[in-house]
Gaussian input, Z-matrix of N, CA and C with variables (Angstrom, degrees):
# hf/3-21g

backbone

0 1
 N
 C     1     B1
 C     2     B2     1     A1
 N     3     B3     2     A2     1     D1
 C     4     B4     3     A3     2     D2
 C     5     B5     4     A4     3     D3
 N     6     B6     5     A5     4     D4
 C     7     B7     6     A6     5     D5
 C     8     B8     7     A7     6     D6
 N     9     B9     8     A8     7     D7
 C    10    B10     9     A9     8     D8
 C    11    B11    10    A10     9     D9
 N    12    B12    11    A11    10    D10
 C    13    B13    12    A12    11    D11
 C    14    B14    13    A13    12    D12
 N    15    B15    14    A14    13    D13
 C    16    B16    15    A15    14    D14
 C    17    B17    16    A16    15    D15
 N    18    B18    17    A17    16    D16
 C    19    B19    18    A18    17    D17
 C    20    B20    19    A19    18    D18
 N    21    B21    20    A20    19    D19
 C    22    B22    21    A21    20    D20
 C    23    B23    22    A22    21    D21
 N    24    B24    23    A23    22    D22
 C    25    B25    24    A24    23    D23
 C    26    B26    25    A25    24    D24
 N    27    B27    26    A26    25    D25
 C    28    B28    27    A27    26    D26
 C    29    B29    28    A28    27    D27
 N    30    B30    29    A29    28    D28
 C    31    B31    30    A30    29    D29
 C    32    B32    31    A31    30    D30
 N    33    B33    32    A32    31    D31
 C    34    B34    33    A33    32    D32
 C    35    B35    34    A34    33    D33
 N    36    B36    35    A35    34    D34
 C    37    B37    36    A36    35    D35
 C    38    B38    37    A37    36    D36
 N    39    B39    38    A38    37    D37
 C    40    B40    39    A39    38    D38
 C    41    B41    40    A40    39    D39
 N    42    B42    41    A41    40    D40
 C    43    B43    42    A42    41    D41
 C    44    B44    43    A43    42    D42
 N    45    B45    44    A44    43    D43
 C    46    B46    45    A45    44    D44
 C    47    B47    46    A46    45    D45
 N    48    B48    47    A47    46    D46
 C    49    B49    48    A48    47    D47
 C    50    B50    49    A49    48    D48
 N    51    B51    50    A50    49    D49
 C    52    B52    51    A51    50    D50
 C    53    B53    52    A52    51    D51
 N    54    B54    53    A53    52    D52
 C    55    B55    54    A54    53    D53
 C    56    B56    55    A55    54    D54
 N    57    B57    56    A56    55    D55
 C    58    B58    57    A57    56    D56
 C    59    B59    58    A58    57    D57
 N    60    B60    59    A59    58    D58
 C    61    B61    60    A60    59    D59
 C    62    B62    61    A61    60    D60
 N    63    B63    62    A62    61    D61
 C    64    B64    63    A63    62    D62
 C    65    B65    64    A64    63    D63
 N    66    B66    65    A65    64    D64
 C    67    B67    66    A66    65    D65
 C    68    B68    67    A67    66    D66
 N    69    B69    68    A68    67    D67
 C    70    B70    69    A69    68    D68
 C    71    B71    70    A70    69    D69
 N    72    B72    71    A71    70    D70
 C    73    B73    72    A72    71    D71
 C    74    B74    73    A73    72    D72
 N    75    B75    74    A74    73    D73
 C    76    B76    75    A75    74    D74
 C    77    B77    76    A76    75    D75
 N    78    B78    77    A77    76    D76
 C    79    B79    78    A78    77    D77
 C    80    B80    79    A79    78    D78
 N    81    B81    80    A80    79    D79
 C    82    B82    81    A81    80    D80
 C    83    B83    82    A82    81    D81
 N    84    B84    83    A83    82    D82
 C    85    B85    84    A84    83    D83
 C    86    B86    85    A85    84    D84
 N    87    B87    86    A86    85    D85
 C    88    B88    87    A87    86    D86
 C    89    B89    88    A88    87    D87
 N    90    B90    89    A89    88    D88
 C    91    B91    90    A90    89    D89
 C    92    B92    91    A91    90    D90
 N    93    B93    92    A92    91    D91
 C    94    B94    93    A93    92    D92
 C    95    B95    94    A94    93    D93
 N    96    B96    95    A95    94    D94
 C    97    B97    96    A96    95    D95
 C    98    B98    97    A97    96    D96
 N    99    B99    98    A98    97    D97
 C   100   B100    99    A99    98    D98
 C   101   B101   100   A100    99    D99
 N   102   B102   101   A101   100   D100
 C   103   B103   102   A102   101   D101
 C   104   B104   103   A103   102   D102
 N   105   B105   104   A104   103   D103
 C   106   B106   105   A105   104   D104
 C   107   B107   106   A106   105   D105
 N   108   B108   107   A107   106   D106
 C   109   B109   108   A108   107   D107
 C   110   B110   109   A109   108   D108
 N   111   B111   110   A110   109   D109
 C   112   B112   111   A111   110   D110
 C   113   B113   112   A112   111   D111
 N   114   B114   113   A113   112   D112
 C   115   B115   114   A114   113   D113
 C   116   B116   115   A115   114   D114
 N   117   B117   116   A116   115   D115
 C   118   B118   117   A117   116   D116
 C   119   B119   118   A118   117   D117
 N   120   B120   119   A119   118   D118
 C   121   B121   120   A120   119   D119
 C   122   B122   121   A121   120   D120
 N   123   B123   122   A122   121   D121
 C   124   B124   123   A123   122   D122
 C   125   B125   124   A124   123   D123
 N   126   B126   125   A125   124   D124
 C   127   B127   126   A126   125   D125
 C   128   B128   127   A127   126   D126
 N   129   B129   128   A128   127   D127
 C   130   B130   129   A129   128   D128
 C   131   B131   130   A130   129   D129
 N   132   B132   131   A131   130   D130
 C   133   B133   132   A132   131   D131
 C   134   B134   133   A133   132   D132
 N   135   B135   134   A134   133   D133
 C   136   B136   135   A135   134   D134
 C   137   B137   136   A136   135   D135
 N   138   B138   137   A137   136   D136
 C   139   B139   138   A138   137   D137
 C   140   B140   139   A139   138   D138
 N   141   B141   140   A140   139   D139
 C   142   B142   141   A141   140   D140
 C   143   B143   142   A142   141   D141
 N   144   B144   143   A143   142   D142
 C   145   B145   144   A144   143   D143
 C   146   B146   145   A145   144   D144
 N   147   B147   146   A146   145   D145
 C   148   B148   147   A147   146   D146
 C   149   B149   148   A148   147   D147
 N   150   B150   149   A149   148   D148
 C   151   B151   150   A150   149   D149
 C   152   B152   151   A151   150   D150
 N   153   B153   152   A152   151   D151
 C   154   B154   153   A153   152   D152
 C   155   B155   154   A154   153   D153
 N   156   B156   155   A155   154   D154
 C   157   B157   156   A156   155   D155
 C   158   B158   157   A157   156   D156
 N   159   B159   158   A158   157   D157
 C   160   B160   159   A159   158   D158
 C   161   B161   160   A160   159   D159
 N   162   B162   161   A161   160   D160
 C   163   B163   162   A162   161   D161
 C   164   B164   163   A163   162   D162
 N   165   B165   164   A164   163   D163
 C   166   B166   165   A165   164   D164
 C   167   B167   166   A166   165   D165
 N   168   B168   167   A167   166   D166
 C   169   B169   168   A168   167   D167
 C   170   B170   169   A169   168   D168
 N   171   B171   170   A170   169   D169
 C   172   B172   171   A171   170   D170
 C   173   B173   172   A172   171   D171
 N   174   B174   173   A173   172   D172
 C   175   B175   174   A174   173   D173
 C   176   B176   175   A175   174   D174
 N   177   B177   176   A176   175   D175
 C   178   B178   177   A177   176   D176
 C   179   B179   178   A178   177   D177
 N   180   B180   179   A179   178   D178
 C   181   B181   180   A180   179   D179
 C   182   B182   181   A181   180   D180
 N   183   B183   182   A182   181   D181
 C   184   B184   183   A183   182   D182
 C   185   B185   184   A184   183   D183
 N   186   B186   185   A185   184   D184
 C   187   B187   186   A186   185   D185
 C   188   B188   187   A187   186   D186
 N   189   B189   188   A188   187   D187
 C   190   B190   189   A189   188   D188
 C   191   B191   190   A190   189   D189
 N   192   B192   191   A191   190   D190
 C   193   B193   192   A192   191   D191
 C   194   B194   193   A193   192   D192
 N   195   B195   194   A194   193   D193
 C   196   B196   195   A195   194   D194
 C   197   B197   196   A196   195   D195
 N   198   B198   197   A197   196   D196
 C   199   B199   198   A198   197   D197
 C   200   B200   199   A199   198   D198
 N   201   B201   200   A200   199   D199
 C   202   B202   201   A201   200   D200
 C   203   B203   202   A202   201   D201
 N   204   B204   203   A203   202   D202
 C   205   B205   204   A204   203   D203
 C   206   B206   205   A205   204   D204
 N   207   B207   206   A206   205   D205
 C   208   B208   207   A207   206   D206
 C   209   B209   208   A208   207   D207
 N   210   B210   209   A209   208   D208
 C   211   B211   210   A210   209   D209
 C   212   B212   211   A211   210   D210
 N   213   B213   212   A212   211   D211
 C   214   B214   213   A213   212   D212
 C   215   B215   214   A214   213   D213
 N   216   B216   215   A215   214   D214
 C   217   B217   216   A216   215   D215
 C   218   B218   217   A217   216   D216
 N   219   B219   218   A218   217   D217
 C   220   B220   219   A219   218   D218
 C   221   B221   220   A220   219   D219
 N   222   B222   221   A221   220   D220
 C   223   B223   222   A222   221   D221
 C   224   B224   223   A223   222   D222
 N   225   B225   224   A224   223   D223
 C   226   B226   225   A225   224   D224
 C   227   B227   226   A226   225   D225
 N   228   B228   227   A227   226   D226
 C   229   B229   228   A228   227   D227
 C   230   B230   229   A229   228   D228
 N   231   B231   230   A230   229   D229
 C   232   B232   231   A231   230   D230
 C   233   B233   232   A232   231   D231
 N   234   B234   233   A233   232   D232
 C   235   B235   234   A234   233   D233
 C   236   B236   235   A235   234   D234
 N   237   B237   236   A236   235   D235
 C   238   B238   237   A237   236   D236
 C   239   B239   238   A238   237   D237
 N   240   B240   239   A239   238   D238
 C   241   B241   240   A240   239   D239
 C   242   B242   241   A241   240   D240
 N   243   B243   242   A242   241   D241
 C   244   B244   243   A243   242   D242
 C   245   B245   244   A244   243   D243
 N   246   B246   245   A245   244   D244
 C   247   B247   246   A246   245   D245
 C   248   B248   247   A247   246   D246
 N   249   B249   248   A248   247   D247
 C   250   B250   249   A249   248   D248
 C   251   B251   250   A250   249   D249
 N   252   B252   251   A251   250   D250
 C   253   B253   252   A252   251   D251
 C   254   B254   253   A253   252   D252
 N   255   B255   254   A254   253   D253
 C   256   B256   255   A255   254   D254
 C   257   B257   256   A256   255   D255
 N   258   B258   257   A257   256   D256
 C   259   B259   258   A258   257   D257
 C   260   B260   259   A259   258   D258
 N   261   B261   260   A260   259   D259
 C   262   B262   261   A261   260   D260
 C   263   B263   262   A262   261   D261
 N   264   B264   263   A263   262   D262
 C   265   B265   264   A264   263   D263
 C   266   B266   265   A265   264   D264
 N   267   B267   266   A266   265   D265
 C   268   B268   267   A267   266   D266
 C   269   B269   268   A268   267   D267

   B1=1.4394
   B2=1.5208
   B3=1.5068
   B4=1.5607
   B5=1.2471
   B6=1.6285
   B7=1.8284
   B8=1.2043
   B9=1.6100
   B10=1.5284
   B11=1.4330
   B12=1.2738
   B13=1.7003
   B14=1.4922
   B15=1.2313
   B16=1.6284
   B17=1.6731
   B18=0.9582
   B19=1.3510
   B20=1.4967
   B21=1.6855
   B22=1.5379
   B23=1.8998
   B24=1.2017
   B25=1.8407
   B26=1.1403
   B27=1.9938
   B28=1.5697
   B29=1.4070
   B30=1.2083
   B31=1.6394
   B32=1.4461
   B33=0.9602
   B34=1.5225
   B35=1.5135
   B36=1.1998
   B37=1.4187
   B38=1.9348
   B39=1.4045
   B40=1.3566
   B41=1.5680
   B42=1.2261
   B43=1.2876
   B44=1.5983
   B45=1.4409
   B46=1.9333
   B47=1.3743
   B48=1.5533
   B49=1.7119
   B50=1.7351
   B51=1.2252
   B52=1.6692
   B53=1.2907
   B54=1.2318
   B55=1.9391
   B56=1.7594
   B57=1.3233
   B58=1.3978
   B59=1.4313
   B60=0.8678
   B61=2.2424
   B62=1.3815
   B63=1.1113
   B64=1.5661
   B65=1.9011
   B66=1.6648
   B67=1.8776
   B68=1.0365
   B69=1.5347
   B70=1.5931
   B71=1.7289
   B72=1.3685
   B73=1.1626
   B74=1.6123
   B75=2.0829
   B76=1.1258
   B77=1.2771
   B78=1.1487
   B79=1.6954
   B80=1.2021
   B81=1.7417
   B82=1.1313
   B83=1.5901
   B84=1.3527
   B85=1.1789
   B86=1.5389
   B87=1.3577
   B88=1.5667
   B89=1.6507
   B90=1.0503
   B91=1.1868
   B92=1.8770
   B93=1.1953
   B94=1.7766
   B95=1.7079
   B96=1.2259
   B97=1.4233
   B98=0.8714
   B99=1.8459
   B100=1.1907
   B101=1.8604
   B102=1.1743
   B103=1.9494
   B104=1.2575
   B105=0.9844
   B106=1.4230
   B107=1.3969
   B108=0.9383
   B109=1.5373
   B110=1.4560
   B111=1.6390
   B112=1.4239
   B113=1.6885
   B114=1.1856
   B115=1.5807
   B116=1.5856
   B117=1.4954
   B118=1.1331
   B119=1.7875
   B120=1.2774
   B121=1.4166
   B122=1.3743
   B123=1.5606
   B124=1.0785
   B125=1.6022
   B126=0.7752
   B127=1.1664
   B128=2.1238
   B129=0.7685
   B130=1.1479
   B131=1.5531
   B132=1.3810
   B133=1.2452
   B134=1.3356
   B135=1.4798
   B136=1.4831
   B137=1.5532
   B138=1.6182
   B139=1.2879
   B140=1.4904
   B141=0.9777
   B142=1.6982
   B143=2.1010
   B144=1.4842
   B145=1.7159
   B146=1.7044
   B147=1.3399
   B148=0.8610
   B149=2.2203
   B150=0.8015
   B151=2.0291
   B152=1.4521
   B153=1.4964
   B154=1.6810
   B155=1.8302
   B156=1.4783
   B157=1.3861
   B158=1.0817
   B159=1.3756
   B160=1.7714
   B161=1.4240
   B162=1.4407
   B163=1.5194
   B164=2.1277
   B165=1.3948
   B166=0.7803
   B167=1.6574
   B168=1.4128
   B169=1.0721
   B170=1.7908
   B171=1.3645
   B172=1.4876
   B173=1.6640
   B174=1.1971
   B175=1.9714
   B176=1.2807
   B177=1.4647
   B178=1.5152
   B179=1.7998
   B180=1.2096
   B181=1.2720
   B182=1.3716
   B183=1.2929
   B184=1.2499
   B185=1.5626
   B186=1.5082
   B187=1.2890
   B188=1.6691
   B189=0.8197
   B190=1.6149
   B191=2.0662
   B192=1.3208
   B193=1.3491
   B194=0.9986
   B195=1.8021
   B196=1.1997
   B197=1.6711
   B198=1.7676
   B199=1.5457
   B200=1.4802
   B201=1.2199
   B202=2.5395
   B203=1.4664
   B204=1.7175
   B205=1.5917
   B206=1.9836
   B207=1.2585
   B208=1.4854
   B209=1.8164
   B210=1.2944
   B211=1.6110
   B212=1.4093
   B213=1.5095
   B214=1.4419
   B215=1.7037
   B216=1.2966
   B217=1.6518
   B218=1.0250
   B219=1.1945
   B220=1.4822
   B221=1.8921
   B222=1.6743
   B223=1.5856
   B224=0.9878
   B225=1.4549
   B226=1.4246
   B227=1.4027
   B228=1.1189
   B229=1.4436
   B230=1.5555
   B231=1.2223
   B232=1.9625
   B233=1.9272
   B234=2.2109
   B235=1.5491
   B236=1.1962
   B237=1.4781
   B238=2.2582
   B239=1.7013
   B240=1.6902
   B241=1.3736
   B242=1.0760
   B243=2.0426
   B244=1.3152
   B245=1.7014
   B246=1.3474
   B247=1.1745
   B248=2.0005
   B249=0.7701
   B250=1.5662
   B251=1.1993
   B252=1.6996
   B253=1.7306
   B254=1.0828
   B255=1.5337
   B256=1.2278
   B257=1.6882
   B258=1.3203
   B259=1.8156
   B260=1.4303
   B261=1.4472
   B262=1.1418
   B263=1.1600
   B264=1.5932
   B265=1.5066
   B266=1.6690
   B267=0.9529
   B268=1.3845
   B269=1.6737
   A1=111.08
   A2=107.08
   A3=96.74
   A4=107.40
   A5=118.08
   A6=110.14
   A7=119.64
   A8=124.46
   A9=111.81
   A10=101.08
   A11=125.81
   A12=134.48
   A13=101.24
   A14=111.68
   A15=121.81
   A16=95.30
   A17=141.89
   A18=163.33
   A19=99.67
   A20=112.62
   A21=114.25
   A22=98.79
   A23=104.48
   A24=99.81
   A25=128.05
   A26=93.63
   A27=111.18
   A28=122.37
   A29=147.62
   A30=153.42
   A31=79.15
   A32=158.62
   A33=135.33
   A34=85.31
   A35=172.69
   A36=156.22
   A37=98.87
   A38=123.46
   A39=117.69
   A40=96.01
   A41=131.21
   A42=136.62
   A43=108.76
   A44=87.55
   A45=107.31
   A46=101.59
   A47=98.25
   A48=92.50
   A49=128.29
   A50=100.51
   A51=95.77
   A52=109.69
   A53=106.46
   A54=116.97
   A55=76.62
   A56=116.35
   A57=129.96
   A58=121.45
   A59=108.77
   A60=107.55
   A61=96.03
   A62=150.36
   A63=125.18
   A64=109.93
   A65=104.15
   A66=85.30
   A67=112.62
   A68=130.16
   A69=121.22
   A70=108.01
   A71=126.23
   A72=123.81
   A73=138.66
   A74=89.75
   A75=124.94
   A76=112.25
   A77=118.50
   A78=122.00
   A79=104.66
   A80=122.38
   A81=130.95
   A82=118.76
   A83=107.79
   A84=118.24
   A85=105.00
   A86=112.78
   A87=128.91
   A88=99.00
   A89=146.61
   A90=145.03
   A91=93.20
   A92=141.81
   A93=128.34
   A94=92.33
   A95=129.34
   A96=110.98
   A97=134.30
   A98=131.32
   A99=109.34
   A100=112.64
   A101=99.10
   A102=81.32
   A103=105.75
   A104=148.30
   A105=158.26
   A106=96.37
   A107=98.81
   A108=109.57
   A109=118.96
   A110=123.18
   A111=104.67
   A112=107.22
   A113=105.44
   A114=100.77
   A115=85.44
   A116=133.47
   A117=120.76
   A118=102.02
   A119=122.49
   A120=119.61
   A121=124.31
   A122=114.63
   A123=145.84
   A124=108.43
   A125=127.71
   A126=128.40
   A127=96.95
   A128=124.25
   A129=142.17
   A130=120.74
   A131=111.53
   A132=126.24
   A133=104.19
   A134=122.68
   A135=132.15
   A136=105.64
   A137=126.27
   A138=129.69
   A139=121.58
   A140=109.67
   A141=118.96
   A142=87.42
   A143=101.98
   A144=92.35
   A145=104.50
   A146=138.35
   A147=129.80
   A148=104.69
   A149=101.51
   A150=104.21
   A151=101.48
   A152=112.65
   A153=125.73
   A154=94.40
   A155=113.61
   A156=94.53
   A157=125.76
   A158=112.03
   A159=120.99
   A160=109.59
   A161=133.68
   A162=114.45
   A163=105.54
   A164=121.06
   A165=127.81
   A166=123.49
   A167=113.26
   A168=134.57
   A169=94.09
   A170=104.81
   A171=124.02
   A172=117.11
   A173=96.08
   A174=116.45
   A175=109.69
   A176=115.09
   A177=101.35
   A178=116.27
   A179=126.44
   A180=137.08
   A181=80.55
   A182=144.58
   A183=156.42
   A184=112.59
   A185=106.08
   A186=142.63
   A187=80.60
   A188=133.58
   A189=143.81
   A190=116.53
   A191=103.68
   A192=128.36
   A193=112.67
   A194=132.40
   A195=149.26
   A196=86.30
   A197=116.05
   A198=113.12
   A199=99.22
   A200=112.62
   A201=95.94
   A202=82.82
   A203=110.05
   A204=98.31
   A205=122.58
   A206=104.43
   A207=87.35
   A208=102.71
   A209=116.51
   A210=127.11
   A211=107.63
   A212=107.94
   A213=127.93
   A214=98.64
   A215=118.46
   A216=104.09
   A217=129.14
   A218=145.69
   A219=150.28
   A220=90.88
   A221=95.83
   A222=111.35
   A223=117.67
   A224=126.92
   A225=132.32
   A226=106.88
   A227=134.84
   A228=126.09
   A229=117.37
   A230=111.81
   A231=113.27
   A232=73.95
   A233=85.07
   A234=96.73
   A235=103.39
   A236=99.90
   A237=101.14
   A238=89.41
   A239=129.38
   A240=114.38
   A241=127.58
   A242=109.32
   A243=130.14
   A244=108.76
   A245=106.58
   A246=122.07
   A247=98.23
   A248=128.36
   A249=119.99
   A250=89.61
   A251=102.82
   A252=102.30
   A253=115.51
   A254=116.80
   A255=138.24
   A256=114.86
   A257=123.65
   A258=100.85
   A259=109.48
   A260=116.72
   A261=140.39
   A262=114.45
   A263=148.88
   A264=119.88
   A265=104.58
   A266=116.36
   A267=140.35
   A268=105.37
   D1=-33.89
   D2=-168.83
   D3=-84.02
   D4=-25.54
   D5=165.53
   D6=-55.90
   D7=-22.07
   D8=-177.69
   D9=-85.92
   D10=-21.31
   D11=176.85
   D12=-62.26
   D13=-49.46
   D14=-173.37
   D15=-64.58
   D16=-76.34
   D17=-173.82
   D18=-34.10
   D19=-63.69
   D20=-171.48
   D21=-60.83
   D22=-35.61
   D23=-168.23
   D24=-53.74
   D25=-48.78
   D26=160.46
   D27=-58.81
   D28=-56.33
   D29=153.65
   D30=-30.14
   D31=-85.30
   D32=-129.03
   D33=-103.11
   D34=-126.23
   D35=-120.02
   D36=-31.05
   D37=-41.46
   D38=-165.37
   D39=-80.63
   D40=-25.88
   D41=173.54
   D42=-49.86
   D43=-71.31
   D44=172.25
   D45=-27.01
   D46=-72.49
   D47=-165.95
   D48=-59.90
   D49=-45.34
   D50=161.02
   D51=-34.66
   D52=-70.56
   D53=-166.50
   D54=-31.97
   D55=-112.59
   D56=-168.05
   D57=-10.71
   D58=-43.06
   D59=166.24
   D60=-85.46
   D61=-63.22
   D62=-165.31
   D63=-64.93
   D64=-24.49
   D65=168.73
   D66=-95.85
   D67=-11.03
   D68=161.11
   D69=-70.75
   D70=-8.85
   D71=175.62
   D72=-82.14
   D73=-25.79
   D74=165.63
   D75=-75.49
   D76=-43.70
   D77=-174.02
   D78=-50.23
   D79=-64.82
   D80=-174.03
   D81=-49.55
   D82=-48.51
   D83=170.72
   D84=-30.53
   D85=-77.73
   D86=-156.82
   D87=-86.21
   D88=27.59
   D89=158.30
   D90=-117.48
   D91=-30.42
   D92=163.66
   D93=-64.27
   D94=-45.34
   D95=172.88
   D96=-68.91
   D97=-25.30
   D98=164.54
   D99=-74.79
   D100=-23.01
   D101=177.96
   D102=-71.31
   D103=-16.26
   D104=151.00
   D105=-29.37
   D106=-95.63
   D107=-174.56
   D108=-60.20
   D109=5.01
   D110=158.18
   D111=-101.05
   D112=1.79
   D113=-164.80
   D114=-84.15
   D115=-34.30
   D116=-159.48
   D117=-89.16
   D118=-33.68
   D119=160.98
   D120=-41.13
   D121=-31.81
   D122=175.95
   D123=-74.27
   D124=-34.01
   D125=-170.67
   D126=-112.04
   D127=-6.18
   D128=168.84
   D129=-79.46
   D130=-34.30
   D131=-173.55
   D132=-91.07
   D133=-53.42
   D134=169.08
   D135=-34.45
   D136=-70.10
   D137=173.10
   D138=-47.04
   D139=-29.48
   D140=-168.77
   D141=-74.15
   D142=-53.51
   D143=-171.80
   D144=-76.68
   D145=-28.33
   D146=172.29
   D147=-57.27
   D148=-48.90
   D149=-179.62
   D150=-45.81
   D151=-63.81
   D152=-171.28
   D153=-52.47
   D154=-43.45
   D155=-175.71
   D156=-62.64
   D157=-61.57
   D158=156.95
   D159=-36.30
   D160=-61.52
   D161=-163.62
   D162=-58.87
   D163=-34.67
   D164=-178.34
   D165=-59.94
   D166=-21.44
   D167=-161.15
   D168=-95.82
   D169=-70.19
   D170=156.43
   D171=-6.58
   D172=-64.75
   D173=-173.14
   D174=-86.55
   D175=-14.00
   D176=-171.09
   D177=-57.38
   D178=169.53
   D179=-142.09
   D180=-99.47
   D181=-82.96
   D182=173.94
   D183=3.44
   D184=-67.30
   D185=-160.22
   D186=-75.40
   D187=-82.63
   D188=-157.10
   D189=-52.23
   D190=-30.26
   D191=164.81
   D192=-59.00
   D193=-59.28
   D194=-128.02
   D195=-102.79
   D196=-60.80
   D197=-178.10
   D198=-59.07
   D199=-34.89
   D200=-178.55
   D201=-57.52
   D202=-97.87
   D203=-148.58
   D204=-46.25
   D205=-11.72
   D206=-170.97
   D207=-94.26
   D208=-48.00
   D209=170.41
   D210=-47.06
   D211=-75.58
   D212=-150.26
   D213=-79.09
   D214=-4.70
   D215=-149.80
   D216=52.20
   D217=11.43
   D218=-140.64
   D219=-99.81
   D220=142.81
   D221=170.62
   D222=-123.08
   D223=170.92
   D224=154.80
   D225=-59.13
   D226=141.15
   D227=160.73
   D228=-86.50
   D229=157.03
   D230=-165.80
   D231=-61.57
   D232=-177.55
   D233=-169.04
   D234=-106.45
   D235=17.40
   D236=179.40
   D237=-88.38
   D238=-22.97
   D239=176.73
   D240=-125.49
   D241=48.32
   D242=163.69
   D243=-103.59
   D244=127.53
   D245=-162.27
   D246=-95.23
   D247=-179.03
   D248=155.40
   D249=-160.61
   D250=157.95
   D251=179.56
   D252=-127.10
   D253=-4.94
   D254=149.42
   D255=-3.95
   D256=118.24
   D257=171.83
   D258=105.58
   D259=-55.12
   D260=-171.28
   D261=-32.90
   D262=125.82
   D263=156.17
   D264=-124.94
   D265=153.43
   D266=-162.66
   D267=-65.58

C-alpha cells in the first residue's frame, strides 16, 4: 500500500513540477510580449507627435496665405467689397 502512496505522491510532485515550468514558461512568454508591445506604443507615440507636428506646420496660417496669393493668385479684396454679416438679422 505504501508503494502505491509513494508512487501516487511522486506522479503528483512530477505533475506539480511540470505545472510550474510550463507557467513559469508562459509568464516569460507574455512578459517578451508585453515589452513588445510597449516598445511599439512607444514608437507609436513618437509618430503620433511627429504627425501633430507636421499637420501643424501644414495648417499654419502663414503657410496657407502665401500658397493662395502665390498658387491661387488670390487677393485681399479693396474694403468698398468687404461685406460683413455680423449684426445682420434675417
Amino acid at each position: 500500500m505504501s508503494s502505491r502512496l509513494n508512487s501516487a505522491l511522486v506522479l503528483l510532485a512530477l505533475m506539480c513540477a511540470l505545472s510550474i515550468v510550463a507557467s513559469n514558461h508562459r509568464a516569460r512568454k507574455l512578459f517578451i510580449e508585453l515589452e513588445r508591445e510597449q516598445s511599439r506604443m512607444h514608437s507609436l507615440d513618437v509618430e503620433w507627435g511627429q504627425l501633430q507636428l507636421e499637420q501643424s506646420t501644414w495648417a499654419n496660417h502663414a503657410r496657407v496665405e502665401k500658397i493662395a496669393r502665390e498658387k491661387l493668385q488670390m487677393k485681399t479684396p479693396p474694403a468698398n467689397q468687404i461685406v460683413s454679416l455680423e449684426g445682420r438679422k434675417p
